[in-house]
PATORLUM-55138 format. One line per 2 residues: their letters; for each residue x, y, z of C-alpha. Coordinates in Angstrom, 1 decimal. Example, Ala and Ser with C-alpha at 12.3 -4.5 7.8 and 13.67 -1.06 7.14 Angstrom:
PATORLUM-55138
as = 12.3/-4.5/7.8 | 13.7/-1.1/7.1
//
This chain:
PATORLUM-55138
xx = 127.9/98.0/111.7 | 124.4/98.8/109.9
xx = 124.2/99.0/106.3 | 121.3/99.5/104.2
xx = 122.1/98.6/100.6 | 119.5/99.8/97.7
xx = 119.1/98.4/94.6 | 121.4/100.3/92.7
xx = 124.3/100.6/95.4 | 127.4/98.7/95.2
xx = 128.2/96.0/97.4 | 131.1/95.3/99.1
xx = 132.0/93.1/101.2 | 132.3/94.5/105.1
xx = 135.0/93.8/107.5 | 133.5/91.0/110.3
xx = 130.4/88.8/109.8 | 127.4/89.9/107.5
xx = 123.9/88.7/108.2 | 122.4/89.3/104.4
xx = 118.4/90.1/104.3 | 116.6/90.7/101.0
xx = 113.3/92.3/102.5 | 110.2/95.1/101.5
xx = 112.2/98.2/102.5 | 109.5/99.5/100.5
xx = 106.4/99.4/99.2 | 102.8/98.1/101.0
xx = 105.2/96.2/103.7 | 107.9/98.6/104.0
xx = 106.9/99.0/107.8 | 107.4/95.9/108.9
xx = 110.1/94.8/106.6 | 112.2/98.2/107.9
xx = 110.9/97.2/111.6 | 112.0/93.5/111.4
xx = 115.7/94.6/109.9 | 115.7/97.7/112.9
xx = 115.1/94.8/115.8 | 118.4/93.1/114.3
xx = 120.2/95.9/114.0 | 119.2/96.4/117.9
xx = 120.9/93.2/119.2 | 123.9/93.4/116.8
xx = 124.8/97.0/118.5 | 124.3/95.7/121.6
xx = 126.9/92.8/120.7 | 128.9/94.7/119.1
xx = 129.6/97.3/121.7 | 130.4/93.9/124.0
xx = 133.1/93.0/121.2 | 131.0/91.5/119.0
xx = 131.3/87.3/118.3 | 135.1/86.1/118.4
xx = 136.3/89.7/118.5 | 134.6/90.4/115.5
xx = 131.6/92.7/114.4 | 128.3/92.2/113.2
xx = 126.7/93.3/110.3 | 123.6/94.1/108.4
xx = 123.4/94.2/104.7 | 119.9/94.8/103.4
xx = 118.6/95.0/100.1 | 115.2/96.5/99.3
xx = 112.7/93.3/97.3 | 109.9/95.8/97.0
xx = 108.1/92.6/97.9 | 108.3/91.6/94.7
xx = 109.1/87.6/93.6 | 111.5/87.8/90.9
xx = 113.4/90.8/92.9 | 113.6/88.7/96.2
xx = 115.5/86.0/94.4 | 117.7/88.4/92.0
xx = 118.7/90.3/94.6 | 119.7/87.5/97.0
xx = 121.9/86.3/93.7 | 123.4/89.5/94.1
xx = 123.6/89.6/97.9 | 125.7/86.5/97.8
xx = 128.2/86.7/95.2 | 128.7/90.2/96.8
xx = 128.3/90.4/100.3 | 129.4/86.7/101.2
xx = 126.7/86.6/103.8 | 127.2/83.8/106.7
xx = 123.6/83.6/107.2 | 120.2/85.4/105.7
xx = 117.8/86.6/107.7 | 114.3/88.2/108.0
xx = 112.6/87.4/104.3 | 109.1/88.4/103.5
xx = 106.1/86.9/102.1 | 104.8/83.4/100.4
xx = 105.4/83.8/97.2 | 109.0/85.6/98.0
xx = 109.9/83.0/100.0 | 108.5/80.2/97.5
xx = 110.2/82.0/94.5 | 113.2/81.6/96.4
xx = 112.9/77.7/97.1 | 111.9/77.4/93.0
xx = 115.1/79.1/91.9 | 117.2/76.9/93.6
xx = 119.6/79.7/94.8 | 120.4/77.9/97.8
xx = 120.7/74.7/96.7 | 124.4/73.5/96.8
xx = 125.4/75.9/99.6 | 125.6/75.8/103.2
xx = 123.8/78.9/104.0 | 120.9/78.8/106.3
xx = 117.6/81.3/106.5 | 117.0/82.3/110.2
xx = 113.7/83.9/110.3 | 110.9/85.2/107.9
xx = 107.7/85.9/107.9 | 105.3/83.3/105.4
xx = 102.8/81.0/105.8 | 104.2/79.2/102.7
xx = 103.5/75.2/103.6 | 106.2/74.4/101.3
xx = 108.6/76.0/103.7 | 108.4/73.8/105.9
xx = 110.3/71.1/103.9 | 113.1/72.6/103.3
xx = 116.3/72.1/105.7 | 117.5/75.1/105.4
xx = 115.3/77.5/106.7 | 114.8/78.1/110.2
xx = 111.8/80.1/112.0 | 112.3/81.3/115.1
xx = 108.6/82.1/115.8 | 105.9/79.8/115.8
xx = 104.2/78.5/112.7 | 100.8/78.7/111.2
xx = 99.8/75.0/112.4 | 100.5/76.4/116.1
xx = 98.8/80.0/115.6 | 96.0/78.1/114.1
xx = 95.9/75.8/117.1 | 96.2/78.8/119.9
xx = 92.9/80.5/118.3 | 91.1/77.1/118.6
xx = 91.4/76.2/122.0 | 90.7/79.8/123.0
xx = 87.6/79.8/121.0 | 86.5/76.6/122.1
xx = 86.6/77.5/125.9 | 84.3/80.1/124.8
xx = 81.7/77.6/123.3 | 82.5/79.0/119.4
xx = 83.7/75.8/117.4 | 82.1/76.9/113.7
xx = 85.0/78.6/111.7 | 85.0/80.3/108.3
xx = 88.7/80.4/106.7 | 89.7/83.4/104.4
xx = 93.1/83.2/102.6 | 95.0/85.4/99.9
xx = 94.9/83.3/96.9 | 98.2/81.4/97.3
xx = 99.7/78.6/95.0 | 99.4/76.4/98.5
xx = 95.9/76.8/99.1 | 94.6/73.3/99.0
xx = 97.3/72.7/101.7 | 96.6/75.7/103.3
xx = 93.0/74.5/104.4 | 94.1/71.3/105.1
xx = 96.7/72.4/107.5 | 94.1/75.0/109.0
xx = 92.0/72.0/109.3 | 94.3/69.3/111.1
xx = 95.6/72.4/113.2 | 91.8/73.3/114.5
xx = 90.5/70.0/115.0 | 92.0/69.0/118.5
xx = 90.1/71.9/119.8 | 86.8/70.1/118.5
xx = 86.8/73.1/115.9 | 86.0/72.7/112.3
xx = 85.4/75.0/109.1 | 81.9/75.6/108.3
xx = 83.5/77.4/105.1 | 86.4/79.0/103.5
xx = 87.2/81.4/100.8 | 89.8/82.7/98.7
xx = 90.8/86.9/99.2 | 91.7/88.0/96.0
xx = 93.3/91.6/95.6 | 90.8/95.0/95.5
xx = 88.0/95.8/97.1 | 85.4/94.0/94.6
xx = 87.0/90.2/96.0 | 86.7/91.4/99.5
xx = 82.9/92.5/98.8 | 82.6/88.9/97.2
xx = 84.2/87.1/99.7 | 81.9/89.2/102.6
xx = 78.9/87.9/100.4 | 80.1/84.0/100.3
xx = 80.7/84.4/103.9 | 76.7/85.1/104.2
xx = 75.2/83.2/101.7 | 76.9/79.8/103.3
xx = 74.5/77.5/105.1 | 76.7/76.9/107.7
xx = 77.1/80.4/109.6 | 80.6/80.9/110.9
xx = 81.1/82.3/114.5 | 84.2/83.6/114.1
xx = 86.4/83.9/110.8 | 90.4/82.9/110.6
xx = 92.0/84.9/108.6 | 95.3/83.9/106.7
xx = 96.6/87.5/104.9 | 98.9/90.7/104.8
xx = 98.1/93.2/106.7 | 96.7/95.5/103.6
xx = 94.6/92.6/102.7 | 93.5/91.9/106.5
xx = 92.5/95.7/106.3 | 90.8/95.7/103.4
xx = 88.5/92.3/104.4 | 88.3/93.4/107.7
xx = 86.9/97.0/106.6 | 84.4/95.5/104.0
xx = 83.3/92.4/106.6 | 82.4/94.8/108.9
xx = 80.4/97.4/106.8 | 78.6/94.6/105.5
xx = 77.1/94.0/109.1 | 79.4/91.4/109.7
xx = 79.8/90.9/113.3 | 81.6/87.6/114.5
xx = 84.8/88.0/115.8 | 88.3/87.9/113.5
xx = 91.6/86.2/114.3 | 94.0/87.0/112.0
xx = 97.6/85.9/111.8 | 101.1/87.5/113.0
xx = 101.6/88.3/109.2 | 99.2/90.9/109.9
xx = 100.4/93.6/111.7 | 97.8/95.2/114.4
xx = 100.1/98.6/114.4 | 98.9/99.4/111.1
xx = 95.4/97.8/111.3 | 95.1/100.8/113.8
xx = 96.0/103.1/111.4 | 94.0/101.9/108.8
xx = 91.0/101.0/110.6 | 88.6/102.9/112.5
xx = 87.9/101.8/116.2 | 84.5/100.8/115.4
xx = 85.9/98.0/112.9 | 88.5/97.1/115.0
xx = 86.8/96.1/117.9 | 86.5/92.5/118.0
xx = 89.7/91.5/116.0 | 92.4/89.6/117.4
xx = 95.9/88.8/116.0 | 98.2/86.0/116.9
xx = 101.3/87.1/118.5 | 104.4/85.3/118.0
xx = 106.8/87.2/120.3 | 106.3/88.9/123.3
xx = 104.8/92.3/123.5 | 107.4/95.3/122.7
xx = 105.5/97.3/124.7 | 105.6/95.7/128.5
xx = 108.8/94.7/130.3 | 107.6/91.4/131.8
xx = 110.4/89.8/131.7 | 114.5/89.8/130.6
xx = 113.5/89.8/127.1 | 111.5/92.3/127.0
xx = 113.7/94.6/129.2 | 117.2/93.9/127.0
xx = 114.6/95.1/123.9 | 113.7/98.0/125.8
xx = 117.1/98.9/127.0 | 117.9/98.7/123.6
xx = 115.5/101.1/122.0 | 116.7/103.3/125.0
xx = 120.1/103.4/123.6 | 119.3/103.6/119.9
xx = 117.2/106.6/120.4 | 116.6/108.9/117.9
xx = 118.6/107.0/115.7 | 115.5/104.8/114.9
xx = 113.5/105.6/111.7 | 110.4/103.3/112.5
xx = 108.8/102.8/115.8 | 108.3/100.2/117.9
xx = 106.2/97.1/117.0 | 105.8/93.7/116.8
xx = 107.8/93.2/113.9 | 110.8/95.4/115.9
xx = 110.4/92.4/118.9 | 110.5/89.6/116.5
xx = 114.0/91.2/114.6 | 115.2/91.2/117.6
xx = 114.7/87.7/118.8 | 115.5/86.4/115.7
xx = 119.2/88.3/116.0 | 119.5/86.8/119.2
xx = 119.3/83.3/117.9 | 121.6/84.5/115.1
xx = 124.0/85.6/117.3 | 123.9/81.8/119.6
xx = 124.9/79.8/116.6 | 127.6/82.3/115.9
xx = 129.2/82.0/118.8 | 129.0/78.4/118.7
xx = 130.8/78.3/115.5 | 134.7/77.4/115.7
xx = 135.2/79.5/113.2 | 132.0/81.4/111.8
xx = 131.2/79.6/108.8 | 128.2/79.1/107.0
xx = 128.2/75.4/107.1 | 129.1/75.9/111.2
xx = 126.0/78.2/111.6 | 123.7/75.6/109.9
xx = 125.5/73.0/112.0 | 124.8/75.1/115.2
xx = 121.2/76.0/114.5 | 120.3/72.2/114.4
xx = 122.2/72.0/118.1 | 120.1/74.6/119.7
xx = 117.7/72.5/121.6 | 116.2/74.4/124.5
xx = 117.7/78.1/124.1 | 116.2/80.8/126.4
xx = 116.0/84.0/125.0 | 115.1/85.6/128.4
xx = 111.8/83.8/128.9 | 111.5/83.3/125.3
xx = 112.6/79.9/123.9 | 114.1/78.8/120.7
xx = 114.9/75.3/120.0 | 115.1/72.8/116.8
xx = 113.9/69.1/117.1 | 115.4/66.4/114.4
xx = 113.0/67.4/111.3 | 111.4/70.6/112.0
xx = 112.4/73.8/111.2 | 110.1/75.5/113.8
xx = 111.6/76.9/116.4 | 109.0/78.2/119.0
xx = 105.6/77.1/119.7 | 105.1/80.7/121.8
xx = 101.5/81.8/120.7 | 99.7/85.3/122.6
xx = 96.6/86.9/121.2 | 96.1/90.1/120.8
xx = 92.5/91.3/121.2 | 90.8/94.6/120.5
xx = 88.2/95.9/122.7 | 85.1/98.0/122.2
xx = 87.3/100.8/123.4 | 90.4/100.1/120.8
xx = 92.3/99.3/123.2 | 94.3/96.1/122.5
xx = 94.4/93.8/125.6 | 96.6/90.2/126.1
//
């Protein structure tokens, strides 16, 4: 059961157990907001055709945010009084997310958020959203030991402006610092090309130089800093985060400027089948076919592992319930995935600590 709901449809509620997930099914991250929904929709078929959880079915309802704030949070209002969702899932973006946590929709209700993609620090605090993929702290801290085997301990930080900024760099900072890292400089990525030429230009003019630059953005963003860094003469490498998706930095990007960039993984790769995760996601493409309307990715992965610890708490509910989810999220201690594992510690909401890098070569090729 896989239903995509638009913005002017009408909702009803579906027969079974509805996984709700207000997302970009458009707009500039329509491909990994339709990717992230189509790597849920792959593990709920595959429980589904089993019998699904306590003889019931699965579903997906999605409704399309544009990535837009105030749409994230009115269409969640409409998602619940609607859909009367168990659980959401797979939300998009800082402000999205931090919109959401203003309005107080959630507040007073037992519903928990599995998954989403932010590096919102005020997330963090709030006991009701779960990540199933490692955070920024631990992304930040997997580029610094790398780079510090390496001899390069001089970091430049470039973020989208943010209302979290100042606790932004200080988390970037704390993250690094084990490593014997530090930031040299950091600068704030406004939209456009004329804040990425400005930014490019800090980036020089600071007396410090950076050897490599951590970057904190969207993929369009990423794109556009890495496009103008490099035709500036930059050359120091660039470690960006999972937000930014290296599928379509390929697209965008000419070898030439890719070459040298590196993006923090958060799941295992879609593409290899090193181990039972990755062949149950295979196998599952496999069987979905043609029926898929984005290709594989990242993004596809992480929907998928993020069903799958959906699905856990589900069956550990007596009955499904929204309060029995929540209650069975915080019992998942040391969950394995298939060589992937999920687990929730007494006051954290971060699941996984699982970090790869992802490194272009002078070749394009992207090697782990």
């Amino acid at each position: 059961m896989a239903l995509l709901w638009g913005s002017a449809a009408m909702l009803a509620q579906a027969s079974g157990w509805t996984v709700g997930q207000v997302a970009p099914m458009s707009g500039a991250d329509a491909t990994q907001g339709r990717a992230y929904a189509q790597g849920m929709r792959l593990y709920f078929d595959q429980v589904n055709k089993a019998g699904g959880v306590q003889g019931q079915p699965v579903g997906l309802a999605v409704i399309d945010d544009v990535g837009h704030p105030e749409e994230t949070v009115a269409k969640t209002r409409k998602l619940l009084s609607e859909a009367k969702p168990v659980v959401l899932a797979g939300y998009f973006g800082n402000r999205n997310l931090s919109a959401l946590l203003e309005s107080k929709v959630l507040d007073g209700s037992s519903l928990s958020l599995v998954g989403y993609q932010s590096t919102d620090t005020n997330v963090l605090a709030s006991p009701q959203i779960f990540a199933t993929r490692a955070g920024l702290a631990e992304q930040m801290s997997k580029i610094a030991a790398h780079l510090t085997t390496v001899g390069i301990t001089r970091l430049a930080l470039v973020y989208e402006d943010r209302p979290d900024s100042k606790a932004l760099v200080e988390l970037v900072s704390k993250s690094i610092s084990p490593s014997g890292a530090k930031l040299v400089s950091s600068a704030l990525l406004g939209k456009g090309k004329a804040s990425s030429d400005k930014v490019v230009e800090d980036l020089r003019a600071a007396k410090t130089a950076a050897q490599a630059v951590l970057l904190v953005a969207s993929s369009p963003s990423t794109a556009a800093f890495v496009e103008a860094y490099r035709m500036d003469g930059g050359t120091a490498q660039v470690y960006a985060t999972a937000e930014a998706d290296i599928e379509q930095l390929a697209k965008r990007l000419p070898v030439e400027y890719m070459s040298g960039l590196s993006i923090a993984q958060v799941v295992p790769s879609p593409y290899k089948v090193s181990a039972k995760l990755n062949k149950e996601f295979r196998d599952a493409v496999t069987a979905a076919g043609k029926s898929m309307d984005v290709p594989v990715s990242f993004a596809m992965m992480e929907g998928y592992v993020n069903a799958k610890v959906i699905v856990e708490a589900m069956r550990r509910s007596q009955p499904v319930s929204a309060e029995k989810v929540s209650a069975a999220l915080r019992g998942l201690d040391t969950y394995d995935l298939g060589g992937y594992w999920v687990g929730f510690k007494p006051g954290s909401q971060v699941g996984s600590k699982y970090v790869d890098l992802s490194i272009v070569n002078a070749s394009g090729r992207v090697t782990q």
